[in-house]
C-alpha positions as CSV (number, residue, x, y, z in Angstrom):
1,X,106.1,134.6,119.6
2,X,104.2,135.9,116.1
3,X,103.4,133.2,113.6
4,X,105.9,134.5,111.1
5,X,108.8,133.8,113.7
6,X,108.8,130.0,113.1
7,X,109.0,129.4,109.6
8,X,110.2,125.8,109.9
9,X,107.1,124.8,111.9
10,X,104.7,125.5,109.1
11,X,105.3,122.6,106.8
12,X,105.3,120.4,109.7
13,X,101.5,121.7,110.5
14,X,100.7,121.0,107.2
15,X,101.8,117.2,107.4
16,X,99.2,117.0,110.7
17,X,96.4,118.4,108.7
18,X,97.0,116.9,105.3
19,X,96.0,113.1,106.8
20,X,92.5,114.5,108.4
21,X,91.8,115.6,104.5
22,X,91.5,119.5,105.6
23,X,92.2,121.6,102.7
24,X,95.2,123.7,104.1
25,X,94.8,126.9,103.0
26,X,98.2,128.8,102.4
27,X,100.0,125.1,101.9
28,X,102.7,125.2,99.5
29,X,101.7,124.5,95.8
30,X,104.7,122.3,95.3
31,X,104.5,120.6,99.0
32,X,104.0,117.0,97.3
33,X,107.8,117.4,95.3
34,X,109.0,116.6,98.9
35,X,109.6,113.1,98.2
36,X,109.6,112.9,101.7
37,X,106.3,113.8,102.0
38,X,104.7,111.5,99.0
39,X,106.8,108.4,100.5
40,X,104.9,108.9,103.9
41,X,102.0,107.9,101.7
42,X,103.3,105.0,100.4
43,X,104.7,103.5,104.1
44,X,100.9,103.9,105.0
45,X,99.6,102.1,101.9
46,X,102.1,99.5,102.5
47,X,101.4,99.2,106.2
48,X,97.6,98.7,105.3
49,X,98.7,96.3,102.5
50,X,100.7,94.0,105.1
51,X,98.4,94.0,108.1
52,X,94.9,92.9,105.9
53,X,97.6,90.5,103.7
54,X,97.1,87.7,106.8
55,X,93.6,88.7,107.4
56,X,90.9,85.6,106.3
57,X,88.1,87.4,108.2
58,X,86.5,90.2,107.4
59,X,88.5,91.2,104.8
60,X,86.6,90.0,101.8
61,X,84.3,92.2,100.5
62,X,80.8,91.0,99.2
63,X,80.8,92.5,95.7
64,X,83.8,93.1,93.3
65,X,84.9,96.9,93.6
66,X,86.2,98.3,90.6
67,X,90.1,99.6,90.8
68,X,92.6,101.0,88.4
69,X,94.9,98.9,86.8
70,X,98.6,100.0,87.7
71,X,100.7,98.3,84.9
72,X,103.2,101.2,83.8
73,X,104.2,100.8,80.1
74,X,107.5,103.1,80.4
75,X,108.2,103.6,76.7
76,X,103.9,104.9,76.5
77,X,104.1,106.6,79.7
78,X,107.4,108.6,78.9
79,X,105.7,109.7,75.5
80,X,102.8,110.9,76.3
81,X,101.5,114.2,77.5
82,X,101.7,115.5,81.1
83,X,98.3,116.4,80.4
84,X,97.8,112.9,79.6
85,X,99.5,112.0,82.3
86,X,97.5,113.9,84.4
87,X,94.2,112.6,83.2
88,X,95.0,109.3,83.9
89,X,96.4,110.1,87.4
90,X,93.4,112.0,88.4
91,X,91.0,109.2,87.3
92,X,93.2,106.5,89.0
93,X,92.8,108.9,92.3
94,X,89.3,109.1,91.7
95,X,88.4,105.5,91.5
96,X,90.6,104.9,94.3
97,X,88.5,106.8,96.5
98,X,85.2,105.8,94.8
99,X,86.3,102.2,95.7
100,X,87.3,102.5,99.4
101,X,84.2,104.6,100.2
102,X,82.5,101.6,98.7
103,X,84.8,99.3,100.7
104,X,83.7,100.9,103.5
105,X,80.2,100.9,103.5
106,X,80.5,97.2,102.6
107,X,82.4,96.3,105.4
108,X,80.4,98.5,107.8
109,X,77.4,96.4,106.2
110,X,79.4,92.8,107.5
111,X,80.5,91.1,110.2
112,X,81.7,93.9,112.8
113,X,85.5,94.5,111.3
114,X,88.2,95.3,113.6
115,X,89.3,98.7,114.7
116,X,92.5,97.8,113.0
117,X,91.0,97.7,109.5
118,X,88.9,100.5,110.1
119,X,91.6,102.8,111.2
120,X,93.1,101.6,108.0
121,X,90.8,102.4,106.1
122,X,89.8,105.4,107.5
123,X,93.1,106.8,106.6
124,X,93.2,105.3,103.1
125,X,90.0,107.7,102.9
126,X,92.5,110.8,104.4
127,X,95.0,110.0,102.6
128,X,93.3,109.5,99.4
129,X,91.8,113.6,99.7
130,X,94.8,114.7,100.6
131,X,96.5,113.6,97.4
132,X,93.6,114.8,95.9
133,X,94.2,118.1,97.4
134,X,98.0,118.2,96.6
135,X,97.7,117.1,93.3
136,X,95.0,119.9,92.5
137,X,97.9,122.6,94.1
138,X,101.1,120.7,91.8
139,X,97.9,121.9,88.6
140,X,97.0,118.1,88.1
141,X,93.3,118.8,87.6
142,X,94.1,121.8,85.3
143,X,96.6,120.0,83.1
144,X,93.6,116.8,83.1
145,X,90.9,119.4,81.6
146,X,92.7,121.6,79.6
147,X,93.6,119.1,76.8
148,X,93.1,119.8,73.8
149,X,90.1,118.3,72.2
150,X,92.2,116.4,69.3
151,X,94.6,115.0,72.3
152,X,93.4,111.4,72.4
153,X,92.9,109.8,75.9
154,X,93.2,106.2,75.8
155,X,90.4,105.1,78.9
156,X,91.0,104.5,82.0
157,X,92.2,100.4,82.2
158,X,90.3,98.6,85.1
159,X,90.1,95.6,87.2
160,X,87.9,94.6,90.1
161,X,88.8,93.0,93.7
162,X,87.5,91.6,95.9
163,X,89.3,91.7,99.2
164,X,91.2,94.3,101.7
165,X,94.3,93.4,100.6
166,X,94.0,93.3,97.4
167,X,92.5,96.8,97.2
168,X,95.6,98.5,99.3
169,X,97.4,96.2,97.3
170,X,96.4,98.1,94.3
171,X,96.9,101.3,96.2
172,X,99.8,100.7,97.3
173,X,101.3,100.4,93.8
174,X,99.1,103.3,92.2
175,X,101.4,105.5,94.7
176,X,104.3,104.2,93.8
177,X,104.2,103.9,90.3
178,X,101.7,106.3,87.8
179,X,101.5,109.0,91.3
180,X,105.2,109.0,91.6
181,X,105.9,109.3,88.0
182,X,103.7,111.9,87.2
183,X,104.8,114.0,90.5
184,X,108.2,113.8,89.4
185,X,107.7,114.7,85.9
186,X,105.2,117.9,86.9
187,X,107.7,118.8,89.4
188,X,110.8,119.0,87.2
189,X,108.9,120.8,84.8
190,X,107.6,123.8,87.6
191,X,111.2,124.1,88.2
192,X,112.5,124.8,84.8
């Protein structure tokens, strides 16, 4: 059987690879307009969010770890740019992964965490690149950068945490909120 006999199978090969963070070559450009594919994401998140929510131990990290803030003003958000949109999308992701690398080497650094928290994390870390990855595909970092330089870009609004499950807490609602809305938005927009 050729590889161009079983076109169904592809997009499910490209759901294994996305979570190890391998850039899939070939992947659809549009692959994260799925919503199915985008709310996998989220049940992961919110997984992660709900096991390290009862977790006293070895969940608190032992510095503050700088996050985005993930308050959505609709009536701003639906006025503004894509490219704006965009930008602030593409920091949030950054940060996000900035701060669970950081998670992780801080709770590498403590008390020996459990395999439970570390597979959670280690997929937060997947997950995190291959958003990244998708996002680039859907144009994200092109529409970020090609502003134009009188476009003004209000900075990126922080907070810091301290814990687990605050941070997928955080996560969890980056994904569902600014992600979401942005996807949706760049994705009706490609299919104009």
């Amino acid at each position: 059987m050729g590889a161009c006999e079983c076109p169904a199978l592809l997009p499910l090969l490209y759901l294994l690879l996305l979570p190890l963070g391998l850039p899939v070559l070939g992947a659809p450009p549009r692959l994260i307009c799925d919503s199915r594919v985008l709310e996998r994401y989220i049940l992961e998140a919110r997984e992660a969010e709900n096991v390290t929510m009862g977790c006293a131990q070895g969940c608190s990290f032992s510095e503050n770890i700088t996050v985005p803030d993930t308050k959505v003003n609709f009536y701003t958000w639906k006025r503004m740019d894509v490219g704006q949109q965009a930008v602030e999308v593409w920091q949030g992701l950054a940060l996000l992964s900035e701060a669970i690398l950081r998670g992780q080497a801080l709770l590498a650094n403590s008390s020996q965490p459990s395999e439970t928290l570390r597979l959670h994390v280690d997929k937060a870390i997947s997950s995190l690149r291959s958003l990244t990855s998708l996002l680039r595909a859907l144009g994200a970092q092109k529409e970020a950068i090609s502003l134009p330089e009188e476009a003004s870009v209000a900075p990126l609004q922080t907070f810091t945490v301290d814990t687990l499950c605050k941070f997928f807490r955080i996560y969890s609602n980056f994904l569902r909120g600014k992600l979401t809305l942005y996807t949706g938005e760049a994705c009706r927009r490609g299919d104009r």
